[in-house]
N, C-alpha and C positions, 0 to 999 in steps of 0.2 A: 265424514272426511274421506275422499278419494285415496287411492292408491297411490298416485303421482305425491300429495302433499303429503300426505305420511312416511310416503319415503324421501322425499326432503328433509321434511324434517327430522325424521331418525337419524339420517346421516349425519346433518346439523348438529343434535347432540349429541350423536356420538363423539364426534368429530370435537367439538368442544369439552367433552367431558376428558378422551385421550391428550388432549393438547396442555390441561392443568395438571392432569396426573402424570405426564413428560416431564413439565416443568418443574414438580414438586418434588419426582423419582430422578436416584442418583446416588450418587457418593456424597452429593451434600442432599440432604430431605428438610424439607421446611412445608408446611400445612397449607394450606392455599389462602385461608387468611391472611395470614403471615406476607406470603410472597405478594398480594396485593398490595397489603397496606407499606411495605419495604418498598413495591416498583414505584408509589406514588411517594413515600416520604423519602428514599433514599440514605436512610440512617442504619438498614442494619446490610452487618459487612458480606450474611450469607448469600441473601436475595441479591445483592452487589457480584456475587460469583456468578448468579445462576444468568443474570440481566448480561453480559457478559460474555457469557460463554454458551450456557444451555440456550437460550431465547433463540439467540442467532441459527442453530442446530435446528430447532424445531421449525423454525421460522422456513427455513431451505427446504430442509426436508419436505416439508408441505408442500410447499410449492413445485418443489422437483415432480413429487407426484400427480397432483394436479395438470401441470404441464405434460407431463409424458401421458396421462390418461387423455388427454381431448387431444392428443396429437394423435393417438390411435383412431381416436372417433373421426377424426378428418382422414386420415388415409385409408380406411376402412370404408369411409362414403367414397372416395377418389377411385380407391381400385376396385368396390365392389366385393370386397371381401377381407371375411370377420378375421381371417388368421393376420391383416396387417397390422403390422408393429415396429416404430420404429428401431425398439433395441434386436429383435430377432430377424427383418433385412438387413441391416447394417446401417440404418442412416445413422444411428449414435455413436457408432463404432466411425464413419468416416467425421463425425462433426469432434469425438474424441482427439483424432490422429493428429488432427488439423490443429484443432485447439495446443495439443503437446509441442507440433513444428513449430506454431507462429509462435507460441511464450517462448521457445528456445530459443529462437531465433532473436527474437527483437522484445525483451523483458518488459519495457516498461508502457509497452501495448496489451498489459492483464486486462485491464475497463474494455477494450476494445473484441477480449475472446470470444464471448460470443456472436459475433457478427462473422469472425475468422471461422469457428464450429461451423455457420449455417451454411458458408460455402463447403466446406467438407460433409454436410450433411446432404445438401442438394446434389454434389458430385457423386453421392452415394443412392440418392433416390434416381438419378440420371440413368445410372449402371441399372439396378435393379428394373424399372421402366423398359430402357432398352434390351436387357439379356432375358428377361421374362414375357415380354410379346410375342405371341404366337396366334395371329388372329384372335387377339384379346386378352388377359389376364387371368391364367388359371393359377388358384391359391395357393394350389401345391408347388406350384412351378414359382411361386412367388417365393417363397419358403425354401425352395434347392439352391435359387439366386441368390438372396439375401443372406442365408446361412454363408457362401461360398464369398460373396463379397466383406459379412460380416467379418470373417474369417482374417481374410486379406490385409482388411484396414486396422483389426487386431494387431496384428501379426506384425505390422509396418509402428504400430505405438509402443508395443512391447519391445520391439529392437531399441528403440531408446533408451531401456535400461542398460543397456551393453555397448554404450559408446565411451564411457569412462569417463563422464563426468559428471561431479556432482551435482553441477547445478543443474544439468538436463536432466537427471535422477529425480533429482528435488521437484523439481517442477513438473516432469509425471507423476510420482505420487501425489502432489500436491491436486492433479488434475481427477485420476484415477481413484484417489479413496472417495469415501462416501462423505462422511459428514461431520468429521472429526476437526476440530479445531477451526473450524466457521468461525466467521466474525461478521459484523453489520457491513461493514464493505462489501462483502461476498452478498451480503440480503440487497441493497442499495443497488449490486445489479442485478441481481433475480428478478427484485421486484421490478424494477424498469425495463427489462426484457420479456420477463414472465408475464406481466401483466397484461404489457400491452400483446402478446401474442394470444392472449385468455382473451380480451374485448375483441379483436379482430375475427376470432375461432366463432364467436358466438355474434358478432356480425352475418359473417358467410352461412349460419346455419341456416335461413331459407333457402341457397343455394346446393347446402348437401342434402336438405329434402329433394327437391329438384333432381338431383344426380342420382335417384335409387331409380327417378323412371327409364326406361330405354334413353337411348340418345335421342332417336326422335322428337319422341313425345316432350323429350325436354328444348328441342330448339322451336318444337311448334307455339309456345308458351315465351319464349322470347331468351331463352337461354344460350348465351355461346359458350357451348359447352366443354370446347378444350381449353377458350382463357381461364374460367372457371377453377377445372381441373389445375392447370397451373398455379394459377391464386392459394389454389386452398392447401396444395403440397407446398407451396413456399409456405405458408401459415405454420404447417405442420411441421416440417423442415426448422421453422423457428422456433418453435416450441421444444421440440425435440434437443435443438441443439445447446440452446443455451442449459435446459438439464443435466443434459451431457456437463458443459464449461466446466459448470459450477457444483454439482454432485457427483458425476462420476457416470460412469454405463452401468444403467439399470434395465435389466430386458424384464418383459412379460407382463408391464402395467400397463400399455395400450393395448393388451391383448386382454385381458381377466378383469379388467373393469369396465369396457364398453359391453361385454357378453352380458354381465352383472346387470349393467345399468339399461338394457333393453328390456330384461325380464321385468326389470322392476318399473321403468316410467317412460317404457313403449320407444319407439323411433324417429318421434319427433325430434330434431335437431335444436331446436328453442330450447326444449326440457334437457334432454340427452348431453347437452354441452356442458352446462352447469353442475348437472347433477353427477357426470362424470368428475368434473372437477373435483367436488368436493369426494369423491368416495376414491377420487386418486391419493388426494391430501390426506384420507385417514386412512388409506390403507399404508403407505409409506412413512408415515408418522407413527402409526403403529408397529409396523417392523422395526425402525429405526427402537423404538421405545424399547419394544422385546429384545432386539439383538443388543443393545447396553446395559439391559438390565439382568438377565435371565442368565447370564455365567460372570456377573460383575464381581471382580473389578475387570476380566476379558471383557472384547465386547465381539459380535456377530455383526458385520456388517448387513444392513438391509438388502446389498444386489443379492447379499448367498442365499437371504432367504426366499426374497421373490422369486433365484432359482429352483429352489427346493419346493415352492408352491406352483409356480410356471409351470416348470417340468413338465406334469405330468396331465397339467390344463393344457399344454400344446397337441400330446397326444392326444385327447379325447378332441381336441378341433378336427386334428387331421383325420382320424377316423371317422370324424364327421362328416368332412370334406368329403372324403370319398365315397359316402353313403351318396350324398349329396349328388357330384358328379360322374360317379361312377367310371372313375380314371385312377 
């Protein structure tokens, strides 16, 4: 068995094994027997909780991470470099902003938030694009932008807690928490936005092989390679944003899982897509899982921790970077 399947498959069950032992762990515990043969007969009242409430949690969370991991993997092939990330330039931070103005603004366009995120996300990858070219795209330089617009578009979502009202309150935190009180509504759009921006990501993968050669070499082969470019940041943009909508700003999981997922099944975009996917899904399923359970009945949101694990993976990039480029 190659390298490449063995780590599919590890992750597979991993990823499968975390996702019953989420659903089982909690303040209500039921056995995994139990909770199968309850979701299929629907007679008993515990697994009726967890069907409910937990499921839908998990369900996001997964996806949230997924989606924010192949959104790195696609900006990462765009810009050419490992340090991109949509939560650490800012694009989740402007698809954030956006998402808290538009529900304020006009409530009963929720179904329609993440499409309102993607333009806040794209005006966010716009900024960053434009204030970091300098005869090309240097990493670091991507990084001083991004932190600086991150910042910006923060900063303009957090003032809406101090407008004095509650319903604008409410509906930031409703945007900004992580994954507490989900419901199948909230999955119903994930998965119709997540989804289809996960089939799309891994459509254009022949295209971000393509994008590691020079520019050249890629239009000699029949590439046009700024529409390209375009495409695949709107992809990413999508991805990105509806995570944001619907989870909340999560940075450092388009950074720490496509690094992962190269060591492990190479730079093919084919393989690299998916297998990101899935090692986004169990690394955020698995925080979410830790951070509920490990000081319960408190709980640890999963962004704190991605911070506390990021952290100190962005320094070792940077340092890298500079070996690298020597700037």
């Amino acid at each position: 068995m190659n390298k490449i399947v063995w780590s599919l498959l590890s992750v597979s069950v991993l990823f499968l094994a975390v996702f019953v032992y989420s659903a089982c762990t909690g303040s209500i515990k039921v056995g995994w027997l139990e909770l199968i043969q309850g979701l299929f007969t629907g007679t008993n009242k515990q697994v009726e909780v967890i069907r409910d409430l937990r499921l839908p949690r998990i369900i996001i969370s997964s996806l949230v991470g997924a989606t924010l991991a192949v959104s790195g993997v696609l900006l990462q092939a765009v810009m050419r470099s490992s340090l991109a990330d949509a939560g650490v330039i800012g694009i989740s931070s402007g698809a954030g902003f956006v998402s808290i103005l538009t529900v304020s603004i006009f409530p009963n366009l929720f179904f329609w938030m993440p499409l309102f995120a993607c333009l806040g996300g794209a005006l966010a990858c716009f900024l960053v694009y434009t204030f970091a070219w300098k005869s090309g795209l240097n990493p670091i330089r991507i990084i001083l932008v991004g932190i600086a617009i991150n910042a910006t578009f923060s900063g303009l979502g957090q003032s809406f807690n101090y407008r004095g009202s509650y319903a604008v309150t409410s509906i930031n935190q409703a945007v900004t928490s992580i994954f507490t009180m989900k419901n199948w509504g909230d999955v119903r759009i994930m998965l119709l936005y997540g989804l289809l921006g996960l089939v799309l990501a891994w459509m254009v993968s022949p295209w971000c092989n393509l994008l590691a050669l020079q520019d050249k070499s890629a239009k000699s082969v029949g590439l046009h390679v700024s529409r390209v470019r375009l495409w695949i940041s709107a992809i990413a943009v999508l991805l990105a944003a509806v995570a944001t909508a619907i989870g909340g700003l999560i940075v450092f999981v388009g950074l720490l899982i496509p690094h992962i997922a190269r060591l492990l099944v190479g730079s093919d975009h084919r393989v690299l897509i998916p297998f990101s996917a899935l090692a986004g899904a169990l690394l955020i399923l698995g925080a979410d899982t830790l951070g509920r359970t490990v000081l319960a009945p408190a709980e640890i949101p999963a962004s704190i921790i991605m911070t506390v694990i990021g952290g100190p993976f962005l320094i070792f990039m940077l340092r890298k970077s500079e070996r690298v480029y020597g700037r």
